[in-house]
DSSP file (Angstrom, degrees, kcal/mol; ACC not computed):
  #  RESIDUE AA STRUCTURE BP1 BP2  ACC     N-H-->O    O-->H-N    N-H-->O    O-->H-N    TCO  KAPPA ALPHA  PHI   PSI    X-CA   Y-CA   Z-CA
    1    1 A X              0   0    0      0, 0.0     2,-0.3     0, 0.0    38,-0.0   0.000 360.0 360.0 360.0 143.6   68.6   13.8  -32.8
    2    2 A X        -     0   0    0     34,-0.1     2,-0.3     3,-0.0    34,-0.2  -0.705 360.0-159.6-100.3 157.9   70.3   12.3  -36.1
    3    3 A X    >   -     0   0    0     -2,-0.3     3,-1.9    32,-0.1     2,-0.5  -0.836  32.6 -95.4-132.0 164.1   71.9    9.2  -35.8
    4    4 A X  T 3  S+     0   0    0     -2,-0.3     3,-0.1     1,-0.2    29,-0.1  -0.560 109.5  27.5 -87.3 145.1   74.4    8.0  -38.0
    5    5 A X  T 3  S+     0   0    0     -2,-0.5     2,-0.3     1,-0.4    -1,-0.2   0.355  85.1 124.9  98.6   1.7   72.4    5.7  -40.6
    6    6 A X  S <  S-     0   0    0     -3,-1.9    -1,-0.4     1,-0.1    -4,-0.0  -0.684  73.8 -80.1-101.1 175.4   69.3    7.1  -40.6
    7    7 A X        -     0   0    0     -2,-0.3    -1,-0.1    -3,-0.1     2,-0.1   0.217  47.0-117.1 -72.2 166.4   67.5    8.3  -43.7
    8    8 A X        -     0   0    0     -3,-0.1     2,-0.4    98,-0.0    97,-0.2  -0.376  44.4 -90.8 -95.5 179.3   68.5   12.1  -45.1
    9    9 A X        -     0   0    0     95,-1.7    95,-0.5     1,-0.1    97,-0.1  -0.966  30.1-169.3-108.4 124.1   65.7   14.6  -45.1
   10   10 A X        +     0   0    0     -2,-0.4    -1,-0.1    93,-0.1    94,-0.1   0.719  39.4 162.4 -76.6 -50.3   63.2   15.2  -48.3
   11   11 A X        -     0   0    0      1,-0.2    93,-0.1    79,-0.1    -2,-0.1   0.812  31.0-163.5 -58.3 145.1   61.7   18.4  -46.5
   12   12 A X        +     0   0    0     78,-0.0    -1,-0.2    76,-0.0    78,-0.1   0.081  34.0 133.7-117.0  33.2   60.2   20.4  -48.3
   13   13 A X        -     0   0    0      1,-0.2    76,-0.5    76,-0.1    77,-0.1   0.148  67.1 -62.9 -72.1-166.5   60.0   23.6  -46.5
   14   14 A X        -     0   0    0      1,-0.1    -1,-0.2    74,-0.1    75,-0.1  -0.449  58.2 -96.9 -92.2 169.9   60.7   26.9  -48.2
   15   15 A X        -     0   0    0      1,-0.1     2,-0.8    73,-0.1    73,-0.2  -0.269  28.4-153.5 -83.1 161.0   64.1   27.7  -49.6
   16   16 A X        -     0   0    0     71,-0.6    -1,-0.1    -3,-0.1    71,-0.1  -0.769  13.2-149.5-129.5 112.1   66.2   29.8  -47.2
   17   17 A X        -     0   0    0     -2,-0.8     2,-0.3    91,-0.1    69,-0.1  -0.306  15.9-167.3 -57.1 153.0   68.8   31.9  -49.5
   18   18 A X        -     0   0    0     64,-0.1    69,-0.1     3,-0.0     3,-0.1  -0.967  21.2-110.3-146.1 131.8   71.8   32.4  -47.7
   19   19 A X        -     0   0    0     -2,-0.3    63,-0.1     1,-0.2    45,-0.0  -0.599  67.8 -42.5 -91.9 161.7   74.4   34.8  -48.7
   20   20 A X  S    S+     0   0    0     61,-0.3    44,-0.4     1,-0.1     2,-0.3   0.578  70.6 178.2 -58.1 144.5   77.7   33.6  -49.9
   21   21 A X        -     0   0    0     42,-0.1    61,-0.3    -3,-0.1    43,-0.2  -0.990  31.0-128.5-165.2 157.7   79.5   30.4  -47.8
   22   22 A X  E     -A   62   0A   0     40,-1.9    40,-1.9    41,-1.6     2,-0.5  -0.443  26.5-141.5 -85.1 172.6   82.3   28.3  -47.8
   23   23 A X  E     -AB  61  78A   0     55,-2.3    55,-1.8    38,-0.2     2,-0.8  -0.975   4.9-151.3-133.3 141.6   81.5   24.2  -47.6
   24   24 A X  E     -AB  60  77A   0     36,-2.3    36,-2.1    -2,-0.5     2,-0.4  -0.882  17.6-152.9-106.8  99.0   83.9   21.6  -45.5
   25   25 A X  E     +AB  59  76A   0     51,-2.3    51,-2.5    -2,-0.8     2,-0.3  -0.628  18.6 173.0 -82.9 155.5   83.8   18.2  -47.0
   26   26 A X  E     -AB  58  75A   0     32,-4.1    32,-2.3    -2,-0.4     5,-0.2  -0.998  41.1 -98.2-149.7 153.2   84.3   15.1  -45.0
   27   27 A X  E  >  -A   57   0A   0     47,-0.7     4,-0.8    -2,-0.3     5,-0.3  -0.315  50.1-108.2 -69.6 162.3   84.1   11.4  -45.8
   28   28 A X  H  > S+     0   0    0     28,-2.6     4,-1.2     1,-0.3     3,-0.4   0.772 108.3  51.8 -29.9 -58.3   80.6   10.2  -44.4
   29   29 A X  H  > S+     0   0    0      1,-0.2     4,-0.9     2,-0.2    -1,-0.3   0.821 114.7  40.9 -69.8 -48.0   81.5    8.1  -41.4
   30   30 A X  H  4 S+     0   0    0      1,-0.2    -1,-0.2     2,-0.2    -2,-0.2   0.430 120.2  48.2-106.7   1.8   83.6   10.7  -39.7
   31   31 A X  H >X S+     0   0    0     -4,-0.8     4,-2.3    -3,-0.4     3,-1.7   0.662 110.2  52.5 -85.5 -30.6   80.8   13.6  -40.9
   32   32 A X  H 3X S+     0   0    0     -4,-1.2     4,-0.8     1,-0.4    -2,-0.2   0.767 107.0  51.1 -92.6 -15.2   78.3   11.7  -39.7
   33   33 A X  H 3< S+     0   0    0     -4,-0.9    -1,-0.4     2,-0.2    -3,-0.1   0.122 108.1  49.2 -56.7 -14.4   79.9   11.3  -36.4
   34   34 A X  H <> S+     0   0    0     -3,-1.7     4,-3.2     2,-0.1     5,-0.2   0.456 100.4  65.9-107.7 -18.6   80.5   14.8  -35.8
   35   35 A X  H >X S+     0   0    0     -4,-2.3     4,-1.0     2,-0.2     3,-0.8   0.764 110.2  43.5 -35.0-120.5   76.6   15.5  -36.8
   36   36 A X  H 3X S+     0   0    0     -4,-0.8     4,-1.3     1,-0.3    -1,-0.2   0.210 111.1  50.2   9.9 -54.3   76.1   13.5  -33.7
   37   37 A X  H >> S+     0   0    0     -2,-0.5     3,-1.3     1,-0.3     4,-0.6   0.996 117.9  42.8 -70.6 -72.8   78.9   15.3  -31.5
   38   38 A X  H << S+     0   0    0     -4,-3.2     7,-1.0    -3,-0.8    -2,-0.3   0.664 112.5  50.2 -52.2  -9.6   77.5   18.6  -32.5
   39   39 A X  H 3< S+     0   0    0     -4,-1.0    -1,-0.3    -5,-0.2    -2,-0.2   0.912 111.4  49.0 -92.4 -35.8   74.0   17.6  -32.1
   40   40 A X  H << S+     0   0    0     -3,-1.3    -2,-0.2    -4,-1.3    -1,-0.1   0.348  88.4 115.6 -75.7  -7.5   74.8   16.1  -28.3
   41   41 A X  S  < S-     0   0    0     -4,-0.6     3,-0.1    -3,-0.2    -3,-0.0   0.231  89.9-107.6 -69.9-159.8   76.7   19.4  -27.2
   42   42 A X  S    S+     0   0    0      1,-0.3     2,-0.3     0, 0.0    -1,-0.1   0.242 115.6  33.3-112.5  10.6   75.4   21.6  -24.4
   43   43 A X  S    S-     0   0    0     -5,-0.1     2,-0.3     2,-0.0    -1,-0.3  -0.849  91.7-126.2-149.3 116.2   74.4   24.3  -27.7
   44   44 A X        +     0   0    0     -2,-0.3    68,-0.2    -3,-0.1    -5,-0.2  -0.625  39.6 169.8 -81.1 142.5   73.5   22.7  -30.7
   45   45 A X        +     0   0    0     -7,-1.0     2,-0.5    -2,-0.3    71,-0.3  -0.333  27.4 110.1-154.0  42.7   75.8   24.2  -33.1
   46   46 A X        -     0   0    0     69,-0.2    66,-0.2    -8,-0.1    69,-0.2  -1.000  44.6-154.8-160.9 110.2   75.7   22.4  -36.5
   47   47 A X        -     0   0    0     -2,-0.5    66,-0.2    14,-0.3    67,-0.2   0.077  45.1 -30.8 -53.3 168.9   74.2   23.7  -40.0
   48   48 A X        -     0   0    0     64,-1.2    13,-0.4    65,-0.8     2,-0.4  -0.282  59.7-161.9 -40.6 114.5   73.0   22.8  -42.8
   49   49 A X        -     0   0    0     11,-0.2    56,-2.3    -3,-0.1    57,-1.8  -0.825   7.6-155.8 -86.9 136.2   74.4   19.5  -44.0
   50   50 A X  E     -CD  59 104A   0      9,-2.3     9,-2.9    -2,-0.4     2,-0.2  -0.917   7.2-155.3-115.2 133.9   74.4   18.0  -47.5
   51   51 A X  E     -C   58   0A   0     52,-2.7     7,-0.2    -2,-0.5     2,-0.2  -0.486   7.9-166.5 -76.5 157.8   74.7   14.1  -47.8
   52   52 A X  E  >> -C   57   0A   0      5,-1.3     5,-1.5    -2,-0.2     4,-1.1  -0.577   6.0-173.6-148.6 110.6   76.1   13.2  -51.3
   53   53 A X  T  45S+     0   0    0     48,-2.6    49,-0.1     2,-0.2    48,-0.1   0.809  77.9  67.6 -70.0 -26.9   75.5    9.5  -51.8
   54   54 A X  T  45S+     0   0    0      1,-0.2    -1,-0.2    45,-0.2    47,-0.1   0.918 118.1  25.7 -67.5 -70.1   77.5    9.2  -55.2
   55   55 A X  T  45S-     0   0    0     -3,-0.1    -1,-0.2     1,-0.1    -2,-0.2   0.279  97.5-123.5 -77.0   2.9   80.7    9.9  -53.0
   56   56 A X  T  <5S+     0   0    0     -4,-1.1   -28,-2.6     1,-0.3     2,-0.2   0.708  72.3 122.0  84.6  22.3   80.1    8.9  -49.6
   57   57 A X  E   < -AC  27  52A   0     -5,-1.5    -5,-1.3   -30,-0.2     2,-0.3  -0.709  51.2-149.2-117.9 160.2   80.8   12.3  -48.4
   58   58 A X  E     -AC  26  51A   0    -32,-2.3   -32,-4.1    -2,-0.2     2,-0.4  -0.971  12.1-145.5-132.1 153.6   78.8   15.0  -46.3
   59   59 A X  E     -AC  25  50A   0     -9,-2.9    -9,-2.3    -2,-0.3     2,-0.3  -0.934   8.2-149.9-110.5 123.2   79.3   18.8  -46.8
   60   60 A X  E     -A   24   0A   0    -36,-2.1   -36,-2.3    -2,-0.4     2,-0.4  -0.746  26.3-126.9-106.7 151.1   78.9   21.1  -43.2
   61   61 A X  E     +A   23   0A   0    -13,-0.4     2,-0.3    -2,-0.3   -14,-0.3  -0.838  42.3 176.6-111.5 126.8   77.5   24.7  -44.6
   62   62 A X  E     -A   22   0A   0    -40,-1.9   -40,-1.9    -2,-0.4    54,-0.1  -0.989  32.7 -74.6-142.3 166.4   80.2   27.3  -42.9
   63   63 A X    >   -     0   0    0     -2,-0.3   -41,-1.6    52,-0.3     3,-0.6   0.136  55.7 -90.0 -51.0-175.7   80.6   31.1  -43.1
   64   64 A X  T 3  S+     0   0    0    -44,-0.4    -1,-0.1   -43,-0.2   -43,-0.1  -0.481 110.8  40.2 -78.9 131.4   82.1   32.8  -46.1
   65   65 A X  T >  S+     0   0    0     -2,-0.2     3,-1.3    -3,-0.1    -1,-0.2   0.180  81.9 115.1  99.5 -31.4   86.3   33.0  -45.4
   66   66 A X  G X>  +     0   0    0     -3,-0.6     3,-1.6     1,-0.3     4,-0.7   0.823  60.1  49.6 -61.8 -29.2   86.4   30.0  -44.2
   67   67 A X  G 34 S+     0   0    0      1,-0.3    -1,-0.3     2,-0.2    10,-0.2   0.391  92.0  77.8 -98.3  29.0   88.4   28.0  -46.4
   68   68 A X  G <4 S+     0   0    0     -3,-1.3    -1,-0.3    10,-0.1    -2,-0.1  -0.109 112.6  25.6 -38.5  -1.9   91.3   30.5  -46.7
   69   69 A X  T <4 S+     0   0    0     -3,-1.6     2,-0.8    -4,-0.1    -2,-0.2   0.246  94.1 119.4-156.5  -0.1   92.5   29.3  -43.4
   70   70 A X     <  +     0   0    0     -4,-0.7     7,-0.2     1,-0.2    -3,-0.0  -0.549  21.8 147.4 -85.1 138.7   90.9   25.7  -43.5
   71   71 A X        +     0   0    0     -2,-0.8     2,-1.3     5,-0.1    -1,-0.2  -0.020  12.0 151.5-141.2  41.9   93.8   22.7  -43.2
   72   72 A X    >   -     0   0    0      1,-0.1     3,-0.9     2,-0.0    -2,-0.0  -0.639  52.3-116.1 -67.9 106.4   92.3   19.9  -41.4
   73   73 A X  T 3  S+     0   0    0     -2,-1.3     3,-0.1     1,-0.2    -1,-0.1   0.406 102.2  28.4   3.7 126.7   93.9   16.6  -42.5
   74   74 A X  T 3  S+     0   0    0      1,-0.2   -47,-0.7    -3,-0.1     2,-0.3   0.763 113.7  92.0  77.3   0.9   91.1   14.3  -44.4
   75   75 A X  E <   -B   26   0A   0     -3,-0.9     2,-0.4   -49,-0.1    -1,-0.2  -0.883  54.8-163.0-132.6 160.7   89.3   17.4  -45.4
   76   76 A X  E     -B   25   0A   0    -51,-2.5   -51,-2.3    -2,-0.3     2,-0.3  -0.996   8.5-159.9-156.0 141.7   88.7   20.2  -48.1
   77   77 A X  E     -B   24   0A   0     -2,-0.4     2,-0.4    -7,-0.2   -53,-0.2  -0.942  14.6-161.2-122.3 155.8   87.1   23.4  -47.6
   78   78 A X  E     -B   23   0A   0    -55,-1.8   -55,-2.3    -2,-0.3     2,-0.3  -0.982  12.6-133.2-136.2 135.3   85.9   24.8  -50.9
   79   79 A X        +     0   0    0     -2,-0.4   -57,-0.1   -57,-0.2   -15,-0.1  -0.707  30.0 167.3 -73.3 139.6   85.1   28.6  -51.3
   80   80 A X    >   -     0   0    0     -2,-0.3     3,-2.3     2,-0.0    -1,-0.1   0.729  25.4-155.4-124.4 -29.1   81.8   29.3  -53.1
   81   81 A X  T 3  S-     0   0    0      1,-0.2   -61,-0.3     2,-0.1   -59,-0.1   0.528  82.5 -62.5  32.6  30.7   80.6   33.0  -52.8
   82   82 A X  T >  S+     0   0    0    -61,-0.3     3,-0.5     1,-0.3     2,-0.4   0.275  95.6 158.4 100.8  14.0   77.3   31.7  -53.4
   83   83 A X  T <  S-     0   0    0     -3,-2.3    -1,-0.3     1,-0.2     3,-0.1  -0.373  78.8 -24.9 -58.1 103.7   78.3   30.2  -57.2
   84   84 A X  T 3  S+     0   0    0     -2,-0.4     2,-0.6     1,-0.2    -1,-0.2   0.643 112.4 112.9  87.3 -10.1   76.1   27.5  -58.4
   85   85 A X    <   +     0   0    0     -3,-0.5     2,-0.6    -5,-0.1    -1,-0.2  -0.891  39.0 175.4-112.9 131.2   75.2   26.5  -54.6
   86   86 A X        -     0   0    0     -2,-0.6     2,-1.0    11,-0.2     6,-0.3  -0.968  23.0-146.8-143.4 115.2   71.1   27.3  -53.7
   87   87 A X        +     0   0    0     -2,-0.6   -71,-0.6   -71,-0.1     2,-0.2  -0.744  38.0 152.4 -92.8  80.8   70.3   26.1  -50.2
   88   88 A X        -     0   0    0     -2,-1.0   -73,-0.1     2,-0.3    -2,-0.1  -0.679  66.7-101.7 -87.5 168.3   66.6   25.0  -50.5
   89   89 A X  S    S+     0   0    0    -76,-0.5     2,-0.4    -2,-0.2    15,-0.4   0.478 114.1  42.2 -50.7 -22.9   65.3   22.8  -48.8
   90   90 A X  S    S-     0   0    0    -77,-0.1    -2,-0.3   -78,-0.1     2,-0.2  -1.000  88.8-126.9-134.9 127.0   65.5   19.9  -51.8
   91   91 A X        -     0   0    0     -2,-0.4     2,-0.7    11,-0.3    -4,-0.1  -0.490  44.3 -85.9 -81.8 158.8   68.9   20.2  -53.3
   92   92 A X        -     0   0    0     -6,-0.3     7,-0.7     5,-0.3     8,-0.2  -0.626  27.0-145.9-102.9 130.5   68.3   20.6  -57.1
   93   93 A X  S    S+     0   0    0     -2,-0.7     2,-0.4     5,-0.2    -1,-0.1   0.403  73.9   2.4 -34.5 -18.3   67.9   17.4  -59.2
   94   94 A X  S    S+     0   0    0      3,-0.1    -2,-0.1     2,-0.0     6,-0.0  -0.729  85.1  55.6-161.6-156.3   69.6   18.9  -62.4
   95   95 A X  S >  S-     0   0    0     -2,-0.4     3,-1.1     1,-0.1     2,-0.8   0.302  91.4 -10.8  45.5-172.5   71.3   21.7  -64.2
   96   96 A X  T 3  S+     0   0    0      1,-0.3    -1,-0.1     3,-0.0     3,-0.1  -0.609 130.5   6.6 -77.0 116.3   74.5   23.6  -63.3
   97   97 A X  T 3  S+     0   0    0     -2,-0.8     2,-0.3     1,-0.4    -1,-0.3   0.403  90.5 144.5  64.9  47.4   75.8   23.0  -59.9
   98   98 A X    <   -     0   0    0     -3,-1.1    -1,-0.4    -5,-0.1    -5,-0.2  -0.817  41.9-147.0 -99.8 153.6   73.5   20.4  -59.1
   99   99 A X    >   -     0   0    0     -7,-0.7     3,-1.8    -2,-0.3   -45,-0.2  -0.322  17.8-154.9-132.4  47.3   74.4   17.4  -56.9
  100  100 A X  T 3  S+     0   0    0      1,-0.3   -46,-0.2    -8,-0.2     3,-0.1   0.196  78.7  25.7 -49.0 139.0   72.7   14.5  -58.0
  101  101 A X  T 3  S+     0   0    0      1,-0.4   -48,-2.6   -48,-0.1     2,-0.5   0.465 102.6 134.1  96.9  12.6   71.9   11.5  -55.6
  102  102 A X    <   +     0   0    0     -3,-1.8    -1,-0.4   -50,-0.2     2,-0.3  -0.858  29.4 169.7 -85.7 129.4   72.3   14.5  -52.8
  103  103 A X        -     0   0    0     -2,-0.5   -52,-2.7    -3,-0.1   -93,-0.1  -0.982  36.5-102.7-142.7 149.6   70.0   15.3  -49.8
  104  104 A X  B     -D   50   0A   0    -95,-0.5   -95,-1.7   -15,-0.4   -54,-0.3  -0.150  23.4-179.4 -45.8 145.4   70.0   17.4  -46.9
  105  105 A X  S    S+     0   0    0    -56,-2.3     2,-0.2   -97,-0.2    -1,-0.2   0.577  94.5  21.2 -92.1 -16.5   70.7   15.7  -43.7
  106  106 A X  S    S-     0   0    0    -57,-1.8     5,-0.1   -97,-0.1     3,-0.1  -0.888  90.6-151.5-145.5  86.8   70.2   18.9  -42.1
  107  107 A X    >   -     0   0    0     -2,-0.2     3,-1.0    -3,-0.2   -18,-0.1  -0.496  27.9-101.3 -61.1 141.4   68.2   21.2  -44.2
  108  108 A X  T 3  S+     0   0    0      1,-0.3     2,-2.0     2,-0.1     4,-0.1   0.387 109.2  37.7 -27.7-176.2   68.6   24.8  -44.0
  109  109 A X  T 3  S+     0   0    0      1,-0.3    -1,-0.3   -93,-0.1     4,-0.1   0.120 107.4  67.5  63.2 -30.2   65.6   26.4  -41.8
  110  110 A X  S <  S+     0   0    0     -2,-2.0    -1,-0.3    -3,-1.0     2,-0.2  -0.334 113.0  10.8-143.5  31.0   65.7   23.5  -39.5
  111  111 A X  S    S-     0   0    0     -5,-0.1    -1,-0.3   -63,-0.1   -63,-0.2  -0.556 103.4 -29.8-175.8 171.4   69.2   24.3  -37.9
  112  112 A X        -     0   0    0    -66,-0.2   -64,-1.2   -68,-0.2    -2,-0.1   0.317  47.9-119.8 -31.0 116.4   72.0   27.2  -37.9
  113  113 A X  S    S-     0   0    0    -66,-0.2   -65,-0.8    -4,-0.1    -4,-0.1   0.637  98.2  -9.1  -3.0 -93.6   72.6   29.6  -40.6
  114  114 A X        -     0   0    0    -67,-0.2     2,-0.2   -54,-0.0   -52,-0.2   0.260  69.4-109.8 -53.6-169.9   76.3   27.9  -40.4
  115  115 A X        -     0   0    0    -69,-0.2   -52,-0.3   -68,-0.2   -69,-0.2  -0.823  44.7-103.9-139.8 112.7   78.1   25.8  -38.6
  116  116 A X     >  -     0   0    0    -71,-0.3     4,-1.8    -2,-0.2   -69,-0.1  -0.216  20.0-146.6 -48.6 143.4   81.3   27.4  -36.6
  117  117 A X  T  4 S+     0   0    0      2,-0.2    -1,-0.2     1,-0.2   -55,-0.0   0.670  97.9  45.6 -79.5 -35.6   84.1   26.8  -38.0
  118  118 A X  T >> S+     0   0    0      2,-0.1     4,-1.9     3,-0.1     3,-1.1   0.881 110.7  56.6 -56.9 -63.4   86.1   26.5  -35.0
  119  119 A X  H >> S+     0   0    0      1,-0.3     4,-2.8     2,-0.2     3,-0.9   0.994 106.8  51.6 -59.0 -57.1   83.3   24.3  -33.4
  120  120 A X  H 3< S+     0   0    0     -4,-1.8    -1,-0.3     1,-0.2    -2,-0.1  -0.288  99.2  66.9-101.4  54.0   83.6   21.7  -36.4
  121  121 A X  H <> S+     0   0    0     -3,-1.1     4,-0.9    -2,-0.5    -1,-0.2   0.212 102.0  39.2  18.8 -96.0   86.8   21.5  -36.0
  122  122 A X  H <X S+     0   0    0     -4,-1.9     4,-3.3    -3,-0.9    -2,-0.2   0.834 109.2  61.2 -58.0 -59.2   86.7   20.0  -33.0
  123  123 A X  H  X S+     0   0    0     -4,-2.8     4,-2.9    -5,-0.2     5,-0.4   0.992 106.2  48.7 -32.1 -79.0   83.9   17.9  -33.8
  124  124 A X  H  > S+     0   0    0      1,-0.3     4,-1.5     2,-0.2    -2,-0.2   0.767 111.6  50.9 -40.7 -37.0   85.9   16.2  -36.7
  125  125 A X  H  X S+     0   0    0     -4,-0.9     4,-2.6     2,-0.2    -1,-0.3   0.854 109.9  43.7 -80.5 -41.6   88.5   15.7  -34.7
  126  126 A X  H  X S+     0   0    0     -4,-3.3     4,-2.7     1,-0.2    -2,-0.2   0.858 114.8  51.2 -57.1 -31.4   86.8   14.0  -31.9
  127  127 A X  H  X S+     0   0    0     -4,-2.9     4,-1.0     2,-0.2    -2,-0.2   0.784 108.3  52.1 -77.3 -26.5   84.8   11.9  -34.4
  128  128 A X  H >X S+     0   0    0     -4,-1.5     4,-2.4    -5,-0.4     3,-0.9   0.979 115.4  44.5 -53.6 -57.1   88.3   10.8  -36.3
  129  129 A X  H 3X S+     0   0    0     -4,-2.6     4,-2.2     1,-0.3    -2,-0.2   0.826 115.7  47.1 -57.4 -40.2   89.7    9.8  -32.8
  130  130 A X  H 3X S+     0   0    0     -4,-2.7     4,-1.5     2,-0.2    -1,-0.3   0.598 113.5  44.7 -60.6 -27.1   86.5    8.2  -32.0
  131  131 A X  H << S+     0   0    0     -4,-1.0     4,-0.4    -3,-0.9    -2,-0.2   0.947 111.2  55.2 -81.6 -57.0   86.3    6.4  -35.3
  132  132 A X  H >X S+     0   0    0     -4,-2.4     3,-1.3     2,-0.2     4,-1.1   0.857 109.2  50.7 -26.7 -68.4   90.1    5.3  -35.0
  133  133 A X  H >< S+     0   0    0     -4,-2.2     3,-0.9    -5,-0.3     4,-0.2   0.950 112.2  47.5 -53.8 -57.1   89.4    3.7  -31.4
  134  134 A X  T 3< S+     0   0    0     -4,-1.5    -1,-0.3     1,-0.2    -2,-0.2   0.525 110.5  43.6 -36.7 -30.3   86.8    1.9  -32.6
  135  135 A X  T <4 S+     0   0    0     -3,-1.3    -1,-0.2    -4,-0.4    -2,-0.2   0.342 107.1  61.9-115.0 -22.2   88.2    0.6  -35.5
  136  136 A X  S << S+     0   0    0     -4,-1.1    -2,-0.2    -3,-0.9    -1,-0.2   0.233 100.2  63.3 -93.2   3.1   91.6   -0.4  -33.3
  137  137 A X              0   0    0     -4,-0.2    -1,-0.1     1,-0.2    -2,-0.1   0.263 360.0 360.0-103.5   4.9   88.9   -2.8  -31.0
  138  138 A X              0   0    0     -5,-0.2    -1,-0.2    -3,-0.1    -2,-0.1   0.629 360.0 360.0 -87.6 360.0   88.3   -4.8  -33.9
């Protein structure tokens, strides 16, 4: 199970191409916190994730269409149609669309094609509230 703070994943399995997909950024803490929610569920239901340490942010991998309809608060869904984005396993290190100081947390191949969009969602929103509670005990 990933827990929030542990180390991203290096894998180095082989790439798995994916045809065209939108990406949902979210700041770290409240991504990394719905990683968790989705991982804990009674279907684990959570895609490839990209870390990207230069902004503190993680990117959840969801179908193609999706950001035409996304408006969660605190979030941006970015259309890609498969521009510039190659989901191997080791995100690439250089050239155009490359994401330096990025790693998987959840490499392709080693969870869903996607992540419902609907389903993370929900996640995000439980992990805001949860983050919010927390943060009011202080």
């Amino acid at each position: 199970m990933v827990e929030a703070g542990m180390e991203t994943s290096r894998s180095t399995a082989s790439c798995t191409p994916l045809p065209a997909c939108d990406l949902v950024t979210v700041p770290a803490r409240q991504g990394l916190e719905a990683v968790d929610i989705l991982r804990r569920g009674e279907i684990e239901a959570v895609g490839p994730v990209l870390h990207d340490d230069g902004c503190d942010t993680l990117c959840f991998v969801v179908p193609p269409g999706t950001a035409a309809g996304w408006d969660m608060p605190g979030s941006t869904c970015t259309e890609t149609n498969g521009r510039g984005l190659n989901l191997a396993a080791e995100p690439p290190a250089g050239g155009p669309g490359s994401l330096p100081g990025s790693a998987w947390l959840l490499p392709p191949g080693e969870s869903e094609p996607a992540t419902d969009p609907a389903v993370l969602r929900r996640a995000l929103g439980e992990a805001a509230r949860t983050i919010e509670a927390a943060d009011n005990c202080r």
